[in-house]
N, C-alpha and C positions, 0 to 999 in steps of 0.2 A: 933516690930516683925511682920513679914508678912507669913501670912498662905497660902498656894493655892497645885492644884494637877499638876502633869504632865502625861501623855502617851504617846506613841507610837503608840494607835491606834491599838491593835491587831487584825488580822485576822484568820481566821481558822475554826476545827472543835472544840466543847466544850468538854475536852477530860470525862467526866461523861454523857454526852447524844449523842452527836454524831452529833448535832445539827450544821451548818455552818454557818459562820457570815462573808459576804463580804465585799469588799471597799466600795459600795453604802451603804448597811447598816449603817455601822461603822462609814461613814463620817456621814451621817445623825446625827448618837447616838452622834459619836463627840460635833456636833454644841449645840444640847440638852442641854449636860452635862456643855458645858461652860456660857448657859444661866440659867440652874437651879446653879453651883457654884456662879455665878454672883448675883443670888436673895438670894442664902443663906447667904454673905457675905465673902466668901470666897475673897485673898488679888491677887490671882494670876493662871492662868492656863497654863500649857506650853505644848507645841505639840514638838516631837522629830522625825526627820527626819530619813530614811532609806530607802534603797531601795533593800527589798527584798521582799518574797511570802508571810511573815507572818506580815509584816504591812503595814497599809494602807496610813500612812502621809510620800510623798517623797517631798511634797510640804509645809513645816508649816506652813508658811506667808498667801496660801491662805486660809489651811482650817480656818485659825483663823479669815480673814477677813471675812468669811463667818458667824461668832458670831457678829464680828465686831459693826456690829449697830444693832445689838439684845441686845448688854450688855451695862452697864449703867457704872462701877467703876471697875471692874475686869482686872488688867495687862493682854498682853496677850502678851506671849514669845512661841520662840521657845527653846528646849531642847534636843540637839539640832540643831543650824546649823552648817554643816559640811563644815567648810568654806576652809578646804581644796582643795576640790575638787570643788567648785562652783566659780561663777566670783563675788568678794568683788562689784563691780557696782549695778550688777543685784541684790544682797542680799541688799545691801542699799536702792535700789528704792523700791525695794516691801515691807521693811519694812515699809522705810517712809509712802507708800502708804495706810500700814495698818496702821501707827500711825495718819493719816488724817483721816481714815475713823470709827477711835477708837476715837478722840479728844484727842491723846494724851498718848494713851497707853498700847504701843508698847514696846518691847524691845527687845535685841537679847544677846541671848548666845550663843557663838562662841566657838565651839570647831574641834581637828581633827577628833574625830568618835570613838566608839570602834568596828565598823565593818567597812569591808573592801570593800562592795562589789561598793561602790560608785568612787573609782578612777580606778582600768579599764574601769568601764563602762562609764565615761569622759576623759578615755585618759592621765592618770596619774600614773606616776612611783611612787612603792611603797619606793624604796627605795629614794623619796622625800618628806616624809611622812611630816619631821618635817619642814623640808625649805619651802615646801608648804603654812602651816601655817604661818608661821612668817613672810611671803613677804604679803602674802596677807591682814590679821590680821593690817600691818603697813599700808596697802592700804585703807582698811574699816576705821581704826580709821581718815584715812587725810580726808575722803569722808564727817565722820560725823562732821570735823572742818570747813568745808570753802565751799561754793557753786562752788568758781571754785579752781579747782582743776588742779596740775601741778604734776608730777609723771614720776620721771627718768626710771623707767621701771626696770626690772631684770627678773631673769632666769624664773619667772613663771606668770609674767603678763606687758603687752603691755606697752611702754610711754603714757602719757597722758601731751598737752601742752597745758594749759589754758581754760580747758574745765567744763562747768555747769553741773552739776547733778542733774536731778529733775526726782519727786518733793522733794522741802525738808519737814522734818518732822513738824508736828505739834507743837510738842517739838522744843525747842531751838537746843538740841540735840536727840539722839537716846541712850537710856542707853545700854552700850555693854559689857557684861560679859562675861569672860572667863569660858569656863565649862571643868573638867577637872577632872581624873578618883585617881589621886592620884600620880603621877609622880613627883617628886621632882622640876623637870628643868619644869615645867609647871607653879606649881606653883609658883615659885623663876620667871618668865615670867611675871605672872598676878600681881606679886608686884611691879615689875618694873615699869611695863607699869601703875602703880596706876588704874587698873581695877577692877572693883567687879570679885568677886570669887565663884562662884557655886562648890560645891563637890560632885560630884555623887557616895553614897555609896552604892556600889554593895551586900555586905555582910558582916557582924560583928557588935560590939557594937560601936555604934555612938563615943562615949569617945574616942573607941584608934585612932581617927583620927584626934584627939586636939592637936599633936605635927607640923603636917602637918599646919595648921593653923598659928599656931606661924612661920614656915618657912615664910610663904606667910609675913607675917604683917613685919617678921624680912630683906627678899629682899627689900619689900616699904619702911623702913625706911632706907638701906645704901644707897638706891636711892634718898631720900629726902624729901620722901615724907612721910605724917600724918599717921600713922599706925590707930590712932582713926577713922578716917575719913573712913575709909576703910570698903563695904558693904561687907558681907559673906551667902552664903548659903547652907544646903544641900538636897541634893535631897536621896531620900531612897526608899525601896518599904516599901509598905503598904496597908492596907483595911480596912475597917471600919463597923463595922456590931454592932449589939447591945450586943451582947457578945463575948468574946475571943472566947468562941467553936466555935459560930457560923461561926467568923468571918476564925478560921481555915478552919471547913468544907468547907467554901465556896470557898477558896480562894485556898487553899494548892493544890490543883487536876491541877488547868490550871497555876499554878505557876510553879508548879512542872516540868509538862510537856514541857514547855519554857527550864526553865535552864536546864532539862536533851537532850533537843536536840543542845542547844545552846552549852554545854559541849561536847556532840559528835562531832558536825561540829568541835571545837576547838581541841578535841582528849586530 
């Protein structure tokens, strides 16, 4: 079992003192908190991409490379990338990049987003939400089998005839996980394609999303593949304080504040 944190990097004002905490800050605190996880033992730290006013990471690959050779054993993913709307190339190189400058450890989770603001603002039809994914997604996985690379092309990215992509990773491969909010056809996707599986639980008791799981393992094996073999994870929120009060008082106020704007903008 592997233990580690994720964020997003929030920005804003603290809604108990009123106090503002910018992208300069924040990215700073970032890199901090991945170098003190790293000394505590911690197994993994992941950075989640956005691109709106209240987080600071639209970039994860860099700010992580910027721990990069500060940390000594600590995985460093993003959570995630929104490979949707980005070029499968450009996410490959920069991972690789970081997995060179980590010796090795890198990874990516690959998802469509559960925000939206990132496909207009790259010129992307919503209602290509899911084709998006799944051309590109097959374009990332060819990138991280073979240095040259051949690619018929389709409706959402360019031919490619006999072309190198570098650098390659450190790794033999780039571990590439599906991340993915609880969709049925998502994960019945991540079986198929025999990918690890991240599950990002939003809300409720962990347990009632152990039928979802057997879905995933039950697509891998009509597909052929080892259900055993098959990595899983999930993602949750959480805090950590030396008592439950504490760690309520502390935490419930700017938590709060998030999902009750996060539920307006949704209505």
């Amino acid at each position: 079992m592997e233990l580690g944190l994720y964020t997003f990097g929030d920005v804003g004002a603290d809604p108990a003192t009123g106090r503002r905490v910018g992208p300069a800050e924040r990215l700073r605190n970032l890199v901090e908190e991945i170098v003190l996880a790293d000394q505590a033992g911690l197994d993994v730290f992941g950075l989640g991409e956005h691109h709106r006013p209240d987080y600071a990471v639209s970039a994860p690959a860099v700010a992580l490379a910027a721990a990069a050779t500060q940390t000594k054993r600590i995985l460093l993913t993003s959570a995630v990338t929104v490979l949707s709307s980005d070029d499968p190339i450009r996410v490959f190189q920069q991972f690789a990049t970081l997995d060179n400058l980590s010796e090795g450890r890198a990874e990516i989770m690959a998802g469509r987003g559960s925000f939206i603001e990132s496909f207009p603002l790259f010129g992307y039809d919503l209602d290509d939400y899911d084709t998006l994914f799944a051309e590109k997604l097959q374009l990332l996985m060819q990138l991280n089998e073979s240095e040259q690379v051949s690619w018929p092309g389709g409706k959402h990215t360019p031919p490619i005839t006999d072309r190198g992509v570098y650098p390659r990773p450190y790794q033999e491969k780039l571990p590439i996980w599906i991340a993915v909010g609880g969709t049925p056809q998502s994960l019945a996707r991540a079986g198929v394609l025999n990918l690890p599986l991240a599950l990002a639980i939003i809300g409720g008791e962990p347990a009632r999303f152990a039928p979802l799981f057997d879905l995933y393992r039950q697509a891998a094996q009509r597909a052929g593949h080892d259900p055993a073999t098959l990595k899983t994870s999930i993602n949750v929120h959480g805090f950590v304080a030396d008592t439950t009060q504490e760690a309520a008082d502390t935490f419930y106020a700017p938590q709060a504040d998030v999902m009750n704007r996060i539920g307006r903008e949704r209505g």
